[in-house]
C-alpha positions as CSV (number, residue, x, y, z in Angstrom):
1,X,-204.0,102.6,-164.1
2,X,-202.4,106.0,-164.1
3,X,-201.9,105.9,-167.8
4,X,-205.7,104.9,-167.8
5,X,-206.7,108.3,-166.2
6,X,-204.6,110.4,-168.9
7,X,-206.5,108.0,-171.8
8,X,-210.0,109.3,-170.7
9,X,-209.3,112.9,-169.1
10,X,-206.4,113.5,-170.7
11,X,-202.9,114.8,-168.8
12,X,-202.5,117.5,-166.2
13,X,-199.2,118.9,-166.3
14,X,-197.6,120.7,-163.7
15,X,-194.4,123.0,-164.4
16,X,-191.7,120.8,-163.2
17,X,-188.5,123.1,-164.5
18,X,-188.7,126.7,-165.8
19,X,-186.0,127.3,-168.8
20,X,-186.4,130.8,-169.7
21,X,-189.7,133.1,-168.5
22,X,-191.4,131.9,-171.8
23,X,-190.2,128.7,-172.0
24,X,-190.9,125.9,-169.0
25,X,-191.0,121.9,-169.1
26,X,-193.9,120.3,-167.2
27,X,-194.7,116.7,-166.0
28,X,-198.1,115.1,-165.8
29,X,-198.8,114.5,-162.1
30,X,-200.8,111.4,-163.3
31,X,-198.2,109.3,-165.9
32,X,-194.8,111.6,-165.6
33,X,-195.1,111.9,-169.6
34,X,-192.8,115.0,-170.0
35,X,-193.2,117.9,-172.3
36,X,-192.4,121.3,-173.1
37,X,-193.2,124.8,-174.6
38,X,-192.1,124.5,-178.4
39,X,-190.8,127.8,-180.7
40,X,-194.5,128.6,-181.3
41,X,-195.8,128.1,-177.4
42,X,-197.3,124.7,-178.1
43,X,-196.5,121.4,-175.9
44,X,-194.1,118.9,-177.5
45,X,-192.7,115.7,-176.5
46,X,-189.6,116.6,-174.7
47,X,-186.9,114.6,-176.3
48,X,-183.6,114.2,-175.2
49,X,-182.3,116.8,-178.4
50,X,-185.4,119.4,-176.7
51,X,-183.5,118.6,-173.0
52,X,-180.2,119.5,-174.9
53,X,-181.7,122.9,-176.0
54,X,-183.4,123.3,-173.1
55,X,-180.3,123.4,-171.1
56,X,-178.3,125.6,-173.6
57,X,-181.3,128.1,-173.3
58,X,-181.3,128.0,-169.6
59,X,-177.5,128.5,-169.6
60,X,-177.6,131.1,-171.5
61,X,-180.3,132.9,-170.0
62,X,-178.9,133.1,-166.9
63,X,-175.9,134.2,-167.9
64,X,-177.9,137.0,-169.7
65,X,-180.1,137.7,-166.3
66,X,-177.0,137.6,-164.2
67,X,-174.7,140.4,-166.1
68,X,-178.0,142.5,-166.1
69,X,-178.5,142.6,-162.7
70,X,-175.0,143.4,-161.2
């Protein structure tokens, strides 16, 4: 039924995980069809290689954030 609703009004995601500040994955609230901000800012599928990325990115972005601030 939930997959219905995304069918005819299409998906509503909600941020579920922010990476970086540019780069977030969401989850529809509806299906729980996971996607996320691509190199050019557009939604893709988020496959377990973008999770990979993803993670690397997050890793490294913190790391960045972290030696900034102290």
């Amino acid at each position: 039924m939930k997959k219905l609703f995304c069918n005819i009004f299409g998906h509503h995601y909600a941020v579920s995980k922010k990476v970086t500040s540019h780069i977030k994955e969401y989850k529809c609230i509806h299906c729980n069809k996971q996607v996320t901000t691509d190199v050019t800012g557009n939604l893709s599928i988020l496959t377990p290689e973008l999770q990979d990325i993803n993670k690397t990115l997050e890793r490294i972005y913190q790391n960045r954030h972290n030696h900034q601030v102290a």
